[in-house]
N, C-alpha and C positions, 0 to 999 in steps of 0.2 A: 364498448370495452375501453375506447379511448377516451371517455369522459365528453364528446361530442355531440348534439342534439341532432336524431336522428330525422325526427318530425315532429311540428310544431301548425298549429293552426288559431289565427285570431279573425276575429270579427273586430273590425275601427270603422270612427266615424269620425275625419279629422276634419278642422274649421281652419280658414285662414294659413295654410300649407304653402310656405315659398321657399323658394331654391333658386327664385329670380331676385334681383333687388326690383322693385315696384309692382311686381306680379303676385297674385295668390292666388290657390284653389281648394276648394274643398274635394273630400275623399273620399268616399268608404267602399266598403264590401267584405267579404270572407276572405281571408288568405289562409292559404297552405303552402306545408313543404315538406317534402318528403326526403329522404335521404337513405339508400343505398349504398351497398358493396360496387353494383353493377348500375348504378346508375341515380338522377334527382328528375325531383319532379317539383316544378313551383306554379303553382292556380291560383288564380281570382276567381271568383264567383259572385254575382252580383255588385261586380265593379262599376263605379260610377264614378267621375270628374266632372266637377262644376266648376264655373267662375266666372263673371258678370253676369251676362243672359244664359247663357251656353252652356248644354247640358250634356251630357251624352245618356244615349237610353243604357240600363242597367245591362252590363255586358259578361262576357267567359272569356278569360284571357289563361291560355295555358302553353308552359315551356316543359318539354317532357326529354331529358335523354339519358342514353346507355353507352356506360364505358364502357373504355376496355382496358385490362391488366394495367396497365402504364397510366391510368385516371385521364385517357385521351376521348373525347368526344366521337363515338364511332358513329350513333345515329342521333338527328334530334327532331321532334314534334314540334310543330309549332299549330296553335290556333286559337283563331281571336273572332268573336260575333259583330267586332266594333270596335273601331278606332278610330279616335280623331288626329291625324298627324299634325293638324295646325297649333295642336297643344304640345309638341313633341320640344318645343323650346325649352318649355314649363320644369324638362326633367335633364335638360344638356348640361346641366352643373355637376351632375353626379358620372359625366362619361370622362374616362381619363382624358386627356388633350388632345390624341391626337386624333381619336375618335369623334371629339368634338370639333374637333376643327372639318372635317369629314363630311358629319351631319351638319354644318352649318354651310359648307358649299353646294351640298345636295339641296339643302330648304324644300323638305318636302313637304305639301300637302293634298288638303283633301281626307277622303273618307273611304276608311279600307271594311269591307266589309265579308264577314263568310270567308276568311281565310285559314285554309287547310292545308298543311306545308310539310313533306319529309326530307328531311337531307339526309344522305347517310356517305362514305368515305371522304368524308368532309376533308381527312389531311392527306386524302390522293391527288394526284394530278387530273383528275376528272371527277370530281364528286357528283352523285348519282344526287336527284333531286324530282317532287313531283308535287305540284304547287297548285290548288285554284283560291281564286280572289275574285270580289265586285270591288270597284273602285268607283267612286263617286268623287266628281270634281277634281280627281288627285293629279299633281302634278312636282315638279324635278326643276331649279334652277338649270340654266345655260354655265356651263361651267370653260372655258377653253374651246377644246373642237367639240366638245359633247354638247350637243343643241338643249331646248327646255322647252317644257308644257304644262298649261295647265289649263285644270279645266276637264281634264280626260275624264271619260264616265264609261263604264264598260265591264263587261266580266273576262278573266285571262285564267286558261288552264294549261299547265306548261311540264315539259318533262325532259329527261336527257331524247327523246327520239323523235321530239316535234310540239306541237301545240296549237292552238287557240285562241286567238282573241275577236269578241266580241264588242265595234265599236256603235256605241250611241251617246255620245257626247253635244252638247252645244255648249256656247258663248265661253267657245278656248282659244286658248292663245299658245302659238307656234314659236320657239323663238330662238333664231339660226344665225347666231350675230356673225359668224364665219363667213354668210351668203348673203344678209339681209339687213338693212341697215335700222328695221325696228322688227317688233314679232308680228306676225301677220293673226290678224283676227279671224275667227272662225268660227260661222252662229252656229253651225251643222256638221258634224260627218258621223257618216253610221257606212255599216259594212263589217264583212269578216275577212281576217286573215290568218291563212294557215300556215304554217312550216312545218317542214319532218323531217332528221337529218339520218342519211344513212350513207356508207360508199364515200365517206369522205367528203362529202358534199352536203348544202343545209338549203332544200327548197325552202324559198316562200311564193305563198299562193291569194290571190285575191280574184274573185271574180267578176265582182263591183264596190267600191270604194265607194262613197257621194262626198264631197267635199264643198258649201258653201259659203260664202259670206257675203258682205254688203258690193260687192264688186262681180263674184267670179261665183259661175256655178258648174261645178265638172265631175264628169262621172270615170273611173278609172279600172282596167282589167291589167292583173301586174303577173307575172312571173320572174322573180331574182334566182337564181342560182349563185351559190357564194362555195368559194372553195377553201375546206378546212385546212388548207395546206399555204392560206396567204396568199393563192391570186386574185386578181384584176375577178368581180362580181361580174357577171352576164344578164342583162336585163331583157327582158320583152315585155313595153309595156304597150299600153291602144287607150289613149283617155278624150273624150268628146269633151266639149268645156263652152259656155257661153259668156259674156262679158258683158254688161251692161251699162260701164261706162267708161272708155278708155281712157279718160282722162285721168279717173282716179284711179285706174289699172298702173300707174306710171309708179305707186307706191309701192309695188310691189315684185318689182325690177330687182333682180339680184347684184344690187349695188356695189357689192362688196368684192363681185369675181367680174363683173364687166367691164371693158376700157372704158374709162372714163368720157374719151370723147363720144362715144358710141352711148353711154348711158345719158348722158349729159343732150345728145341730138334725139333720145326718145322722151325726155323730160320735155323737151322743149316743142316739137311736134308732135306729140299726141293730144289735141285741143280738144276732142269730142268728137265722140260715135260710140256705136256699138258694133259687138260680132256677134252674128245672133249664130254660127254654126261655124263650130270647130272642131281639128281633129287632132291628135300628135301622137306620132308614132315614135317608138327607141328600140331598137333591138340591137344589142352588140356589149362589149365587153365593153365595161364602162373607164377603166382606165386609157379606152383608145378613143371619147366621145372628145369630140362631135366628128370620129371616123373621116376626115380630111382625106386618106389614102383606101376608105372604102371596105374598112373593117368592120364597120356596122351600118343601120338606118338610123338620120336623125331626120323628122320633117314634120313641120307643121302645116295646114292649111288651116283658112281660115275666111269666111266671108264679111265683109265689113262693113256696114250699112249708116249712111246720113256723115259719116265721116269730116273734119275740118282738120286737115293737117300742112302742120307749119313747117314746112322741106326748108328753111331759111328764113332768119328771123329779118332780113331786108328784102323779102320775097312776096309779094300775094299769096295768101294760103290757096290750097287745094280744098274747094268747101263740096257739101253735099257731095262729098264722092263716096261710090259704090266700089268696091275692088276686091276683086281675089288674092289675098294673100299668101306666098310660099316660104314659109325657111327650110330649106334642104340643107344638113350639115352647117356646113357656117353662109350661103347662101341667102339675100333676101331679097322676095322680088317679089312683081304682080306685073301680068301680060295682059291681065282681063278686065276691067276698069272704064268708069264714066265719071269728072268730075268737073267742076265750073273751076276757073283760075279770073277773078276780076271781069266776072260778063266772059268769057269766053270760055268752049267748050273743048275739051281733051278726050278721047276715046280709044281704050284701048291703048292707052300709052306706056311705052317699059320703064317702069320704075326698078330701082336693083340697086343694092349692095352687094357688091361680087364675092365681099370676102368679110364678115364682123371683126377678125382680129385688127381688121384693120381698113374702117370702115370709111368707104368714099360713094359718094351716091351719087350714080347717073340718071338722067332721066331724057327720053329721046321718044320722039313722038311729034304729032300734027296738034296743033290748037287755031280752033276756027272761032271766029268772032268777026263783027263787025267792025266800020272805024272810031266809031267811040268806044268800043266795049276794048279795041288792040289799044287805043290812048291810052286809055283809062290802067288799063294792064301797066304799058310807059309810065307813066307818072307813078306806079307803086314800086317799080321795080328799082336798084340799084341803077 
């Protein structure tokens, strides 16, 4: 009645399509669009983007919603067979600015696959939503305090009252520049996690985690509790972990929140070994960690095996030492212990940092040796 094009459908086949300066791609497929009183509908069918090698397989891309009275988006469809995000640049000319600015911080990619999507009171304070997706390789810039990955490979089915995800990812990358002073690599993690939110509250649930890389191998049982009201999360978690080389373990020191002297004295004595059997437990309200006044459990144990640690860089190291390691809360110490100091032998000796905020290291104990092996010791010492 208003002289407006209600629906409209073409089949193209475009060559050399840019929107970038130095980028092109080719195009084609079916389009539609439909148009309603109560609502539009816009579909690809047999959607394909090329450009140099890189192809995507023929896909179904469709945006489906229904107004209401006031032409306000009340619910929308979304679902897509296939998408490549790494080409998502290819089309950021045609978003207004500030959008684009948006998706340019976000830089996502990777590969979305089999996504089925409803939104519906989209302009309420809680909009209802029910989502599943495969993602392949897909990953999210580090933004500020929002961390980044990539890499992620998995299926997620999510909803306002809980959800799903299924992780099997390898050779991703972590990256937490707020804790960590590069992204931490990671050939491995597979596991499921669940959440459900009801009662004002949003469990999540895991009942093994696996987490690997070229350093660290640990397996993880989690329970968060978070409170939709803005308090302090409640964690309980239980994760076993092996290490295979602690030297290059030192990379992976949260640099960024540790006292420097303290980061700086494990940089510098952790020379070689490994932990072939570890434990860490956390249970308590995380804005009270590392529980000082006994609000929570924080502890690690740990067994240390062939160990070479430089306690002082004008010191004899501590070599082939054995030890039982403990961090309780901000505590760090070992009772249980055999290592060689320059030919002489230590057993059983207290090693201990009483306090990490502020870190001073005692060590008190018998060392037996001979008179060449006590010289010998004299002449390395200060």
């Amino acid at each position: 009645a208003d002289g407006g094009v209600s629906s409209a459908t073409a089949d193209v086949d475009f060559s050399d399509v840019s929107f970038v300066e130095g980028e092109v791609f080719d195009l084609q497929g079916r389009f539609e669009l439909d148009m309603s009183f109560d609502g539009w509908l816009v579909a690809a069918e047999g959607f394909k983007l090329s450009r140099g090698d890189r192809e995507w397989p023929e896909s179904s891309l469709v945006a489906e919603a229904s107004v209401d009275a006031d032409g306000r988006i009340a619910m929308l469809n979304l679902r897509a067979s296939y998408v490549n995000l790494d080409d998502s640049y290819l089309l950021m000319p045609l978003l207004p600015d500030a959008r684009r600015d948006q998706w340019s911080r976000l830089a996502p990619s990777g590969e979305i696959r089999d996504l089925v999507a409803t939104i519906s009171d989209i302009e309420g304070d809680s909009p209802q939503y029910d989502i599943s997706v495969n993602l392949d390789g897909a990953g999210i810039a580090a933004d500020g305090k929002r961390p980044g990955v990539r890499g992620f490979t998995g299926h997620m089915r999510a909803n306002r009252s809980g959800g799903r995800i299924e992780i099997r990812s390898s050779n991703m990358l972590l990256d937490m520049p707020q804790i960590m002073d590069g992204p931490v690599d990671i050939l491995m993690a597979a596991g499921t996690v669940l959440w459900r939110s009801s009662n004002n509250e949003t469990i999540v649930l895991s009942d093994s985690i696996r987490i690997v890389n070229p350093v660290l191998d640990l397996n993880s049982n989690v329970r968060l509790t978070i409170d939709d009201d803005g308090g302090a999360p409640d964690i309980d978690l239980a994760t076993t972990f092996r290490i295979d080389d602690v030297s290059a373990a030192r990379n992976y020191l949260p640099g960024k929140v540790m006292k420097p002297k303290l980061y700086n004295w494990f940089q510098g004595s952790l020379v070689k070994g490994s932990i072939d059997n570890g434990r860490l437990t956390l249970n308590g309200p995380l804005d009270k960690f590392p529980f000082e006044n006994g609000e929570g459990r924080f502890r690690i144990d740990a067994t240390a095996r062939n160990m070479t640690l430089k306690y002082r860089p004008d010191w004899p190291a501590a070599e082939q030492a054995n030890l039982d390691i403990v961090l309780e809360n901000t505590r760090l110490y070992s009772a249980r212990n055999r290592s060689t100091h320059a030919g002489n032998q230590a057993v059983d000796t207290l090693v201990e940092i009483p306090n990490l905020r502020e870190p001073v290291l005692k060590i008190e104990g018998l060392v037996t040796g001979n008179l060449e092996t006590l010289r010998q010791f004299a002449l390395e010492s200060p």
